[in-house]
C-alpha positions, 0 to 999 in steps of 0.5 A, spaced: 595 969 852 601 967 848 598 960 850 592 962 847 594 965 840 599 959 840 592 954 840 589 960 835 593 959 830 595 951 830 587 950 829 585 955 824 591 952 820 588 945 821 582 948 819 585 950 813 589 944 812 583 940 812 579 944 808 584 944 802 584 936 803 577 936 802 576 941 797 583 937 793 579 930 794 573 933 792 576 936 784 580 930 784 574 926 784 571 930 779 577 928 775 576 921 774 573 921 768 571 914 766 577 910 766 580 906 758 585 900 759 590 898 753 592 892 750 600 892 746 599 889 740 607 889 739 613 894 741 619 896 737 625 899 737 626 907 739 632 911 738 633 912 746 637 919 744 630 921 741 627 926 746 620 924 743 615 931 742 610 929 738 609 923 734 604 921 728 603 917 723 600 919 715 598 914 709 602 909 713 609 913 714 611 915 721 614 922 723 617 924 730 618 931 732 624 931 738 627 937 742 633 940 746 636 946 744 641 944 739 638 937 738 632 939 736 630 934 729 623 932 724 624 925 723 621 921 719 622 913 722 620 906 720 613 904 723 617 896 722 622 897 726 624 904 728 630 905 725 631 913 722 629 914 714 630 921 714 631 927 718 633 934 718 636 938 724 631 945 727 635 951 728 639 951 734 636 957 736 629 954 737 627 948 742 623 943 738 615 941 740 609 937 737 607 937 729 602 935 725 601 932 718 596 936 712 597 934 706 604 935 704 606 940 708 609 938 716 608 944 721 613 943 727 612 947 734 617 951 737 616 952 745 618 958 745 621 961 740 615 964 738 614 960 731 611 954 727 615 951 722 612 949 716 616 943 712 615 938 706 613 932 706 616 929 700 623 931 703 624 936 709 626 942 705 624 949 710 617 952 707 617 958 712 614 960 718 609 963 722 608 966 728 606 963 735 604 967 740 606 964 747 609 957 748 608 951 743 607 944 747 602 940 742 598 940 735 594 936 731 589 937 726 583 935 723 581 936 715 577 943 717 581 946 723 587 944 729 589 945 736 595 947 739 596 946 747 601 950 751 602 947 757 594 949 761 588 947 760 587 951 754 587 949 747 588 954 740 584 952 734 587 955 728 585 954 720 589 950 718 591 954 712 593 960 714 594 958 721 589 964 722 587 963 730 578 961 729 577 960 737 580 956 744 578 950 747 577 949 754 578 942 756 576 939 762 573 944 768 577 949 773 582 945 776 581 938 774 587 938 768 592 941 767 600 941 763 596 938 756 601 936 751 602 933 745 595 932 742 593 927 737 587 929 733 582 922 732 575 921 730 571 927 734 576 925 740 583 930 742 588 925 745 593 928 749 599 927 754 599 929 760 606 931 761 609 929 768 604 923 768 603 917 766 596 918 763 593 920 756 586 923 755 581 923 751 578 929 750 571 931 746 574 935 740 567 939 740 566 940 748 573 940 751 570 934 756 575 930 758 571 923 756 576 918 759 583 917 760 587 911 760 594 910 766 600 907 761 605 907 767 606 900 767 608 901 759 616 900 758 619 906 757 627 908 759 632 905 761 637 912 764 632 913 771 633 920 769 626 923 772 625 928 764 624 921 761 616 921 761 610 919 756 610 922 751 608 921 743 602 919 741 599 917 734 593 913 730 595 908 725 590 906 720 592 900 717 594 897 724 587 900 728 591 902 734 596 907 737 603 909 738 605 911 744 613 912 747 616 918 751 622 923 751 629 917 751 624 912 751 628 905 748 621 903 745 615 904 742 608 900 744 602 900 739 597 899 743 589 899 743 584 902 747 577 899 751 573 903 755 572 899 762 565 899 765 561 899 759 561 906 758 557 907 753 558 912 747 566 911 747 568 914 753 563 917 759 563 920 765 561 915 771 558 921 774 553 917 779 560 914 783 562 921 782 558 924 786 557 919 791 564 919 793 563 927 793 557 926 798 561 921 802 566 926 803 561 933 804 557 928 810 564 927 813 568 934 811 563 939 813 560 936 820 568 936 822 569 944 819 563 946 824 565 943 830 572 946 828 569 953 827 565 953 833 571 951 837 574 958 834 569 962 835 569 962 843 576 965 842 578 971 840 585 971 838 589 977 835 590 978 827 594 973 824 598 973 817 601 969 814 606 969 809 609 965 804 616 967 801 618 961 798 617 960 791 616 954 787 620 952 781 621 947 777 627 945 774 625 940 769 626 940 762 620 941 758 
């Protein structure tokens, strides 16, 4: 009997095993939006003490938003060269996130402070603040609204007046994104990091759909090794028709330009059919597989199972 429960066990975990593998690769297959390489114009120097939460360029002037207790700044950085033209030091209290340049004010997050800072352009004087509700990660703007991420898959869109909120924005489908943070508002595209990783999506600022996304992982970044020193950064120059893009202590900032691969037609779309190819091809193999292991199962009656799970994750990495 104990022989029996013993094999029970060991197959209805490999049934489940094998259920959530296929079910990973299904949503991972469905994750792959159409794919975009890049080309570095030119690189500049990046202060590797910087650890960079947002990033963005306004009338050819670059601004940087960096965080860390106590560390926490708003600069405003050379495009040339990289070297700091003007700064001004967050409360120590809060723990710097992305911004946003309108007009001539500068609104900075805060992770979880609960505020978003408002600064002027002209010379970093404090404007005042407005309240936040959960974390801050991201935030961009368009004339007529902007968008803010908190580390999910869900975007806040505010008036960017009053800072009043006017909706949400859910990006992607269940499960197929996640950790979205700094943002980068362009044309009808929302731009973000993923934090963590090495990509940037782009994302249909209307629909949420995530249009293509485009690995940057063989960009030069830090130097340290230190595991926090991640893509992160990302912002529009006009004048030079690319994107600037560094990470957290990076030694570097890249201005890169970005190609849809495959001819994808409007910017940047979906290869659905090789999607749903590979689905199929996973379906046609996973399913007969979980058949034949469930009649097996169904020949034995085994005593109730339960499994539990006390373990809890954590992750000690610095946002």
């Amino acid at each position: 009997m104990e022989r029996r429960s013993y094999v029970v066990v060991t197959m209805r975990l490999t049934v489940q095993t094998l259920f959530a593998c296929i079910l990973t690769l299904i949503l991972s297959s469905s994750a792959v939006s159409g794919s975009t390489s890049y080309d570095v114009k030119k690189s500049i120097d990046h202060d590797a003490n910087a650890f960079t939460q947002g990033l963005e360029m306004y009338e050819g002037k670059m601004y940087e938003s960096t965080g860390l207790y106590g560390q926490s700044q708003l600069r405003q950085i050379s495009p040339a060269d990289g070297s700091l033209i003007m700064s001004v030091d967050l409360p120590s209290t809060v723990f710097g996130e992305g911004l946003t340049v309108i007009d001539e004010r500068i609104l900075v997050l805060t992770w979880k402070s609960g505020l978003i800072l408002e600064y002027s352009r002209n010379n970093f004087s404090s404007l005042g603040d407005y309240p936040l509700e959960g974390e801050g990660w991201g935030i961009c703007s368009f004339s007529d609204r902007l968008y803010i991420s908190n580390g999910t898959n869900m975007l806040s869109i505010r008036d960017p007046i009053t800072l009043d909120s006017i909706g949400t924005l859910t990006v992607g489908s269940d499960g197929q994104v996640w950790n979205l943070n700094e943002l980068e508002c362009h044309g009808d595209h929302i731009l973000a990091n993923q934090w963590m990783t090495p990509f940037v999506h782009v994302i249909s600022a209307t629909s949420g759909e995530i249009l293509s996304t485009v690995d940057l992982s063989s960009l030069p970044s830090g130097t340290s090794g230190d595991r926090n020193e991640v893509l992160n950064g990302i912002a529009w120059d006009d004048e030079n028709g690319g994107y600037w893009v560094t990470g957290k202590n990076w030694t570097h900032m890249h201005l890169v330009t970005l190609s849809p691969d495959d001819n994808e037609g409007e910017g940047f779309n979906e290869d659905q059919n090789g999607q749903m190819t590979y689905i199929g091809a996973l379906l046609i193999l996973g399913i007969p597989s979980l058949g034949i292991i469930m009649a097996i199962l169904s020949r034995v009656s085994p005593p109730a199972l339960i499994i539990s799970n006390e373990e809890e994750q954590t992750w000690s990495g610095t946002r």
